[in-house]
Backbone as CSV, one residue per row, in Angstrom:
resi,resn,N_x,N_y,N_z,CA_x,CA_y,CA_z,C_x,C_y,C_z
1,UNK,0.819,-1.201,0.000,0.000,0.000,0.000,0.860,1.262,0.000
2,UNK,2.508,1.434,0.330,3.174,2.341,0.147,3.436,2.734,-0.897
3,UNK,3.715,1.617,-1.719,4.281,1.823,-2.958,2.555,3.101,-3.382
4,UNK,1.285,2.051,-3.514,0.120,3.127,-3.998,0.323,4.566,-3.109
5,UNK,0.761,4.954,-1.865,0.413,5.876,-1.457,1.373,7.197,-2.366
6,UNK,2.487,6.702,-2.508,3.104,7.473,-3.457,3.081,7.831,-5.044
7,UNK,2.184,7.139,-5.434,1.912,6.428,-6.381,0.355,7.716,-7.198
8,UNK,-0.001,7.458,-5.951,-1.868,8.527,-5.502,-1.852,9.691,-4.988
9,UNK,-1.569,10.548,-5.210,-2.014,11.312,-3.786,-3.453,12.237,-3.842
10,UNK,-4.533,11.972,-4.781,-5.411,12.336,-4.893,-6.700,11.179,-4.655
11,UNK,-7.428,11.074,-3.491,-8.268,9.785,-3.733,-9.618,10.889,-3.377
12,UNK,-10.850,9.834,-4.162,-12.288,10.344,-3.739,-13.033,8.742,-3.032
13,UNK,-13.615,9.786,-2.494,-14.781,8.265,-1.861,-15.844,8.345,-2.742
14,UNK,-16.347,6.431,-2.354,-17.198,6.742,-3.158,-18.306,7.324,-2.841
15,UNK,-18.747,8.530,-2.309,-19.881,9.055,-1.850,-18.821,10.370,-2.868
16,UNK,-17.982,10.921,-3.118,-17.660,11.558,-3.806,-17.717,11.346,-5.350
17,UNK,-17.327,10.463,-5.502,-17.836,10.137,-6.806,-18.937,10.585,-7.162
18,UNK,-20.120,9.745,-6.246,-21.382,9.770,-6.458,-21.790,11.299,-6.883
19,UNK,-21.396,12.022,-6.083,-21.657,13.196,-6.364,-21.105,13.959,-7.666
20,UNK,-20.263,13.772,-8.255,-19.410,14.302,-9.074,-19.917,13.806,-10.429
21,UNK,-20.392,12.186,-10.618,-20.849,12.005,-11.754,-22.601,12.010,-11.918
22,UNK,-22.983,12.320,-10.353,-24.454,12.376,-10.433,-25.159,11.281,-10.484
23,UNK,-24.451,10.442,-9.235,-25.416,9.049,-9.577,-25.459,8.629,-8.116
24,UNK,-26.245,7.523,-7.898,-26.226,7.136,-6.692,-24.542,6.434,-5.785
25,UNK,-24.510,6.342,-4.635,-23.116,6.075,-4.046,-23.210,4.025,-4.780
26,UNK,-24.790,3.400,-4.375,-24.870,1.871,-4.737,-24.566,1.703,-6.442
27,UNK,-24.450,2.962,-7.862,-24.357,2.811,-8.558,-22.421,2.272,-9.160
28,UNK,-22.096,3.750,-7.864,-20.681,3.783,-8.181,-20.280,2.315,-7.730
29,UNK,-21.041,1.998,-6.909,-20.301,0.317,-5.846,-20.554,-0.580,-6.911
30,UNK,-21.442,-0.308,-7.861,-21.969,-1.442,-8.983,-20.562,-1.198,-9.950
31,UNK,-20.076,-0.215,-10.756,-18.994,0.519,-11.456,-18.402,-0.595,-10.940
32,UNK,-17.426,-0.477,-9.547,-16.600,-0.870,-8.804,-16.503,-2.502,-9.376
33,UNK,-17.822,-3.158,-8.661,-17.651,-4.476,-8.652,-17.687,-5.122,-10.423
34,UNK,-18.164,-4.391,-11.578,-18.034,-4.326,-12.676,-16.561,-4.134,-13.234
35,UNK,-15.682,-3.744,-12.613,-14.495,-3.401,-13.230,-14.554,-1.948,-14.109
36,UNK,-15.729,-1.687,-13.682,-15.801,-0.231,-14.592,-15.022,1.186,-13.944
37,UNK,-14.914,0.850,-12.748,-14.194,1.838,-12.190,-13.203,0.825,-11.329
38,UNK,-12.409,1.677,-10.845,-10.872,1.069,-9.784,-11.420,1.504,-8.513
39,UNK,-11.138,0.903,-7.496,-10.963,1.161,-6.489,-10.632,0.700,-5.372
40,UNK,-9.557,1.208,-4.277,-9.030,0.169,-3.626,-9.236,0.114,-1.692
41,UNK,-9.866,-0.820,-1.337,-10.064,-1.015,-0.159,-9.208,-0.344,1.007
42,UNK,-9.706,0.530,1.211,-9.115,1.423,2.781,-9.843,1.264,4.351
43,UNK,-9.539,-0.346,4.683,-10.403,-0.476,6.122,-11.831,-1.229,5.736
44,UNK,-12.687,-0.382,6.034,-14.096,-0.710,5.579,-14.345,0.191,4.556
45,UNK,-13.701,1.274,4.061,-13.983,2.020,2.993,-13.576,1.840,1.749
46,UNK,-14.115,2.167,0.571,-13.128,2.346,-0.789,-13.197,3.334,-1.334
47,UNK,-11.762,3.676,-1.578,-11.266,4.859,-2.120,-11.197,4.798,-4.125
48,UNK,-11.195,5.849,-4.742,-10.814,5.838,-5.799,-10.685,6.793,-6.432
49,UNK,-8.941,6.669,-7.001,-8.016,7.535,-7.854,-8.858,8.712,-8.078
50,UNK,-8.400,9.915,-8.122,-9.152,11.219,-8.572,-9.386,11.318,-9.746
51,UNK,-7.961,10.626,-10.646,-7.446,10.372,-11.813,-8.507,9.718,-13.037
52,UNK,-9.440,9.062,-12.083,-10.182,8.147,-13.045,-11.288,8.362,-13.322
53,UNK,-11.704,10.360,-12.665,-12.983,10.599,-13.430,-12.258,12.153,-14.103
54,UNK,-13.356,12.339,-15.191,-12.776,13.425,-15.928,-13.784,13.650,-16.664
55,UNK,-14.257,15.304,-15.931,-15.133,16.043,-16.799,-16.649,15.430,-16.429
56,UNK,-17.010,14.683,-15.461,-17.842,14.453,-14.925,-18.161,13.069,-15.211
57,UNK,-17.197,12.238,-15.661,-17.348,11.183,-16.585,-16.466,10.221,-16.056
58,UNK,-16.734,8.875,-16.345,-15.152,7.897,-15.774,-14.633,7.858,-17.082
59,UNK,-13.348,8.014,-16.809,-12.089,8.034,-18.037,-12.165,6.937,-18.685
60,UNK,-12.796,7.418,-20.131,-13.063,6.308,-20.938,-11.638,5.487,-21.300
61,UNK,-12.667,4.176,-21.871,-10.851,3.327,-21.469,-10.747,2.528,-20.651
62,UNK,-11.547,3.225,-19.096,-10.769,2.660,-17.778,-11.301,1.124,-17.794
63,UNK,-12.639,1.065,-17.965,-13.330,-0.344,-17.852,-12.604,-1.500,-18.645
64,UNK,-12.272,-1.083,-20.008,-11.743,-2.178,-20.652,-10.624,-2.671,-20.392
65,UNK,-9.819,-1.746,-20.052,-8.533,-1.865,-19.459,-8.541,-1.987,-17.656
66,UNK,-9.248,-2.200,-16.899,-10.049,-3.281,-15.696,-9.937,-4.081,-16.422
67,UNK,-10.846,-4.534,-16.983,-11.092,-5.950,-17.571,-9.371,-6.786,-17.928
68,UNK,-8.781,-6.292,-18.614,-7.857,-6.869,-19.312,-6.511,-7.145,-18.003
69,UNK,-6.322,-5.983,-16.935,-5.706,-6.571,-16.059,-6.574,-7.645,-14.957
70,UNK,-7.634,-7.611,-15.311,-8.068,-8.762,-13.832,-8.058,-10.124,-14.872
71,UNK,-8.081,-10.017,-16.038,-7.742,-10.948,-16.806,-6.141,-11.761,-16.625
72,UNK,-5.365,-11.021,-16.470,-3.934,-11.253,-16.489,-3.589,-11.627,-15.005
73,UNK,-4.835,-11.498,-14.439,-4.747,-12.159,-12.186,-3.815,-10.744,-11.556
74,UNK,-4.656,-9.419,-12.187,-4.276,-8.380,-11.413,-5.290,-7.751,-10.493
75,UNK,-5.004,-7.976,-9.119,-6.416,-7.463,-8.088,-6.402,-5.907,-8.452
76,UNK,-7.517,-5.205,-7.389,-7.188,-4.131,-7.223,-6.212,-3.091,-6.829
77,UNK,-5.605,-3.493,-6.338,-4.255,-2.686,-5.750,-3.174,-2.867,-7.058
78,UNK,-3.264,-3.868,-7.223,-1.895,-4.168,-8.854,-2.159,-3.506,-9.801
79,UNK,-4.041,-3.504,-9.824,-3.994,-2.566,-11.415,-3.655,-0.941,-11.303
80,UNK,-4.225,-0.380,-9.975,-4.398,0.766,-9.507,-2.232,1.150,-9.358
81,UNK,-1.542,-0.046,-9.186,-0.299,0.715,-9.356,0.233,0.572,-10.865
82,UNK,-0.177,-0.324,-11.305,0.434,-0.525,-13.159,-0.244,0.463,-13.666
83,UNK,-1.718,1.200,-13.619,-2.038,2.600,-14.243,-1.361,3.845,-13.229
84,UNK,-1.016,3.902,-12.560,-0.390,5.178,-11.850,1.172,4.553,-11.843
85,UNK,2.081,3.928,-12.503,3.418,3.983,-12.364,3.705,4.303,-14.068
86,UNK,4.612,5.481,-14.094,4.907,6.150,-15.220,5.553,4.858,-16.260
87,UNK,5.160,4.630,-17.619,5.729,3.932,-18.539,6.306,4.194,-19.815
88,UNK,7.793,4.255,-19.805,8.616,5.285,-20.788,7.593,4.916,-22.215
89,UNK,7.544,3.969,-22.404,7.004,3.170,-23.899,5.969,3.797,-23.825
90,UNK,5.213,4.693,-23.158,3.981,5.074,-23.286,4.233,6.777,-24.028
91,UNK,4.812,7.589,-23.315,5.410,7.764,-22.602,4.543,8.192,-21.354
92,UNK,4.753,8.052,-19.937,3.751,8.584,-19.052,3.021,7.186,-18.472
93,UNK,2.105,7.730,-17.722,1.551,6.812,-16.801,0.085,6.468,-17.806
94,UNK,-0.167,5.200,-17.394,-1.520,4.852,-18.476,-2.520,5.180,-18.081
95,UNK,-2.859,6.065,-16.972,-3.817,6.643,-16.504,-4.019,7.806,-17.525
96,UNK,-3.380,8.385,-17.697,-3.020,9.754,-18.081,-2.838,9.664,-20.150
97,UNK,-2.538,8.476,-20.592,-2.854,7.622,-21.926,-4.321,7.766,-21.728
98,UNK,-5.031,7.153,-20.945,-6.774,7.035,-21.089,-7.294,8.331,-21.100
99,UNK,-6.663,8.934,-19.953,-7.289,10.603,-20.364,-7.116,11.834,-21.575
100,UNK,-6.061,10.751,-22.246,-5.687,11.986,-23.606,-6.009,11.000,-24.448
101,UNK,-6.877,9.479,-24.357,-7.870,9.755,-25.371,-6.830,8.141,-26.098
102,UNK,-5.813,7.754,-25.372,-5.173,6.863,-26.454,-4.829,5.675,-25.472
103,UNK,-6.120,4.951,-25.472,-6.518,3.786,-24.611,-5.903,2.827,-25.381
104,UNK,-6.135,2.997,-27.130,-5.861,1.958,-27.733,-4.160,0.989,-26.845
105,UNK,-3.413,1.672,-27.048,-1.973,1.897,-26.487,-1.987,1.151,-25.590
106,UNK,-2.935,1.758,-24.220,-2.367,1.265,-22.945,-3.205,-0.179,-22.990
107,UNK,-4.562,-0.515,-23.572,-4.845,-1.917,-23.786,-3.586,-2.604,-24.377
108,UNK,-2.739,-2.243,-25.265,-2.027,-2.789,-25.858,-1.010,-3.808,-24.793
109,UNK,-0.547,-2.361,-23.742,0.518,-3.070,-23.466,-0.123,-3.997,-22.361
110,UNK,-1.456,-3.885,-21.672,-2.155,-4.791,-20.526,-2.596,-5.953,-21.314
111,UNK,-2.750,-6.392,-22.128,-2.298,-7.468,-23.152,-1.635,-8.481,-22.760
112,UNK,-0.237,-7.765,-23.027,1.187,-7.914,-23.415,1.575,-8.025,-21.824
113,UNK,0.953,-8.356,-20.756,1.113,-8.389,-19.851,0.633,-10.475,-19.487
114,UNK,0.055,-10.593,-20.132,-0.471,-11.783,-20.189,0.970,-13.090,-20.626
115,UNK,1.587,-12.192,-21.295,2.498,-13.705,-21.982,4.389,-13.126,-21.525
């Protein structure tokens, strides 16, 4: 969890979320357990990346690329540090690939994580 704390330093709850994309807090928990959003267990709470909404929206991208690391046997905490740890080949962190729109890429390399 150190490695994420350095990793994050922006988290929302999900009662923040809720608010931000205008939906209920049980919708965002649905997101969550869907792989449509990240988020990683703090106690009895879950937190998630600031990073992964944008413009009132979850950063398109993010779901498919969920999908493709829990595919490869990455929990929550693994995917939440492989999108927030900077990747020269990208260049940049693949969080930050999904938010400028070039998901294609970072699916690529969560793939390529498989073999």
């Amino acid at each position: 969890m150190e490695q994420l704390e350095q990793l994050i330093t922006s988290w929302l709850t999900v009662h923040e979320v809720a608010d931000k994309l205008q939906v209920s807090p049980n919708k965002v928990r649905q997101w969550i357990r869907e792989r449509e959003l990240i988020a990683v267990r703090d106690g009895h709470d879950q937190r998630i990346p600031a990073d992964c909404i944008d413009g009132g929206k979850i950063v398109k991208g993010l779901g498919g690329t969920m999908t493709l690391l829990s595919d490869v046997g990455f929990g929550g905490v693994e995917s939440a540090i492989w999108l927030f740890t900077p990747d020269d080949t990208l260049p940049g962190r693949p969080i930050d690939a999904l938010r400028e729109n070039r998901g294609r890429e970072v699916r690529r390399r969560a793939q390529a994580l498989a073999f």
